[in-house]
N, C-alpha and C positions, 0 to 999 in steps of 0.2 A: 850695259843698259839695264836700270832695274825696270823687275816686273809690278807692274800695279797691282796692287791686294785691296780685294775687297774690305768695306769700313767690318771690326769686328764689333758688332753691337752688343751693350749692356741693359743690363732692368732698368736704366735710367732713360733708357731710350722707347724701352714697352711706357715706361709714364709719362711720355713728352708726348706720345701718340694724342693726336687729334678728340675730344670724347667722341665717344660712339664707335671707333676706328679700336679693331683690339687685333691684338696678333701675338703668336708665342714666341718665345727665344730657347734653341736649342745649338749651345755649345758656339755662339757668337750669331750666326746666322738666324735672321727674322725671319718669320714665317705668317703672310697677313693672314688671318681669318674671316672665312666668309658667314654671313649669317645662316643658320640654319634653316632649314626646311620644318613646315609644319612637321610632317610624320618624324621628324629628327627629334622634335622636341615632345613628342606624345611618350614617344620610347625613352627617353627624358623621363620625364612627369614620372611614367607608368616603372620605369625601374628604380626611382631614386624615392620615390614612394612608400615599395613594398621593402624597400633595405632598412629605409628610417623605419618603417612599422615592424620590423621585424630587431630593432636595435632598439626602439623606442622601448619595449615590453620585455626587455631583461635578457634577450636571445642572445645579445653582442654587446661586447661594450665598446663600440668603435663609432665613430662620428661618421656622417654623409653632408657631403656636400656638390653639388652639381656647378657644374657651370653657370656663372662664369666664378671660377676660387681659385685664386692665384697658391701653385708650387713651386716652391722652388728647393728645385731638386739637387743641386751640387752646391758647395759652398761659395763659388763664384758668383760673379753676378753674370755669367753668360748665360745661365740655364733658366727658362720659367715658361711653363705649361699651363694650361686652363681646360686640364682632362675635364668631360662631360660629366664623369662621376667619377668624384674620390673618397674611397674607404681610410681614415685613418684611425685606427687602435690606440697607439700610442699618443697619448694628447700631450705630451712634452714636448711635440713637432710643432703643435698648436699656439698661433697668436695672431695678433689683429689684423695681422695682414694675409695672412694663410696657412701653408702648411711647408716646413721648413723641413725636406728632406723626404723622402719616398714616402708615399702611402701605401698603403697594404694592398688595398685591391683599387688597379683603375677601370675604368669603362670606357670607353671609346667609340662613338656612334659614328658609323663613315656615313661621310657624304660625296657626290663626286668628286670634289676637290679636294678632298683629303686620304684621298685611298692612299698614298704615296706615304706620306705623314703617319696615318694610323697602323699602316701591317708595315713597313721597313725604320723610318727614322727612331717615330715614339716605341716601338717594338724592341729596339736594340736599346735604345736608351732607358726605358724602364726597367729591361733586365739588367741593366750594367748599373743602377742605382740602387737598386736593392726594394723594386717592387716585389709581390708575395705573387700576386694574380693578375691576369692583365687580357680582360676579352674583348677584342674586337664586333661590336657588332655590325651587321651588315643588312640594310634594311634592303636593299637591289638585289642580292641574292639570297635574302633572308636565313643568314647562315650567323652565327658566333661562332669564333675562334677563342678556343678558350685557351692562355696558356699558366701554366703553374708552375710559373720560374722555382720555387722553394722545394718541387718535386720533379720538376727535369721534364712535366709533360704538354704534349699540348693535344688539343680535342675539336673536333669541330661536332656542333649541336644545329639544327633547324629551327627555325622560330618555334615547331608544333610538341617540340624537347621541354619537360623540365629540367633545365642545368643546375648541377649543384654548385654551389659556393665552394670552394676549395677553403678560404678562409675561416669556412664553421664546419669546418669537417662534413660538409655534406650535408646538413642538418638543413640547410634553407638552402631551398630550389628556387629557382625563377625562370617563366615562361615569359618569352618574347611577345605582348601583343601588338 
């Protein structure tokens, strides 16, 4: 007797989705997305903000893009994220549709329903793609987890922390408001 398997899903299945209706795909498995919370998206605004204004004025030469910006991360079509904030450096990843291959630093805002997704799945899978930086933030226990796949470390900061950017050598800090 064979065993039933679940359908493995592709990018064509993320664009058949309903509009309005968004969800990631990691490694064939859907994942629906739920809208975010106001404070989700202030901490949004307020981080994806001060990156662009600190890229915009010569600091970085990396692009920002928030949510919603389609990744896709493996060369397959099983993989594609819509991180809350993506750093990408290298603009040869860059075209009309998003960004083709890791980004340098992601941002990740939990919300209940994503604690699971944000500190295990997307955590494992960013590092095995060859993301740079990858923090977790946590507006419930107003904590960032900062990890620095490209140095081996990780850190945990409090909202009331200036955090450094690992991808600018420290140079640009950013406070949680």
């Amino acid at each position: 007797m064979a065993l039933s398997q679940e359908k493995v899903h592709t990018i064509d299945d993320i664009y058949a989705l309903p509009d309005g209706q968004r969800a990631e795909l990691i490694d064939g498995e859907m994942y629906m997305l739920a809208p975010p919370s106001s404070r989700h998206q202030e901490i949004l605004m307020n981080l994806s903000s001060s990156i662009h204004q600190y890229t915009k004025y010569g600091q970085g030469d990396c692009k920002v893009f928030p949510a919603p910006f389609a990744v896709f991360l493996n060369e397959d079509d099983r993989t594609y994220v819509e991180p809350d904030i993506s750093v990408i450096c290298d603009k040869s990843k860059l075209d009309d549709r998003g960004c083709n291959g890791a980004p340098d630093w992601v941002i990740e805002i939990v919300s209940p329903s994503s604690k699971r997704m944000d500190y295990l799945i997307k955590l494992l899978k960013y590092q095995k793609t060859g993301v740079k930086e990858y923090w977790v933030v946590d507006p419930e226990r107003k904590s960032v987890m900062v990890y620095d796949f490209a140095g081996g470390d990780a850190d945990t900061y409090s909202f009331k922390d200036e955090i450094p950017v690992g991808i600018y050598d420290g140079d640009l800090k950013l406070k949680i408001e």
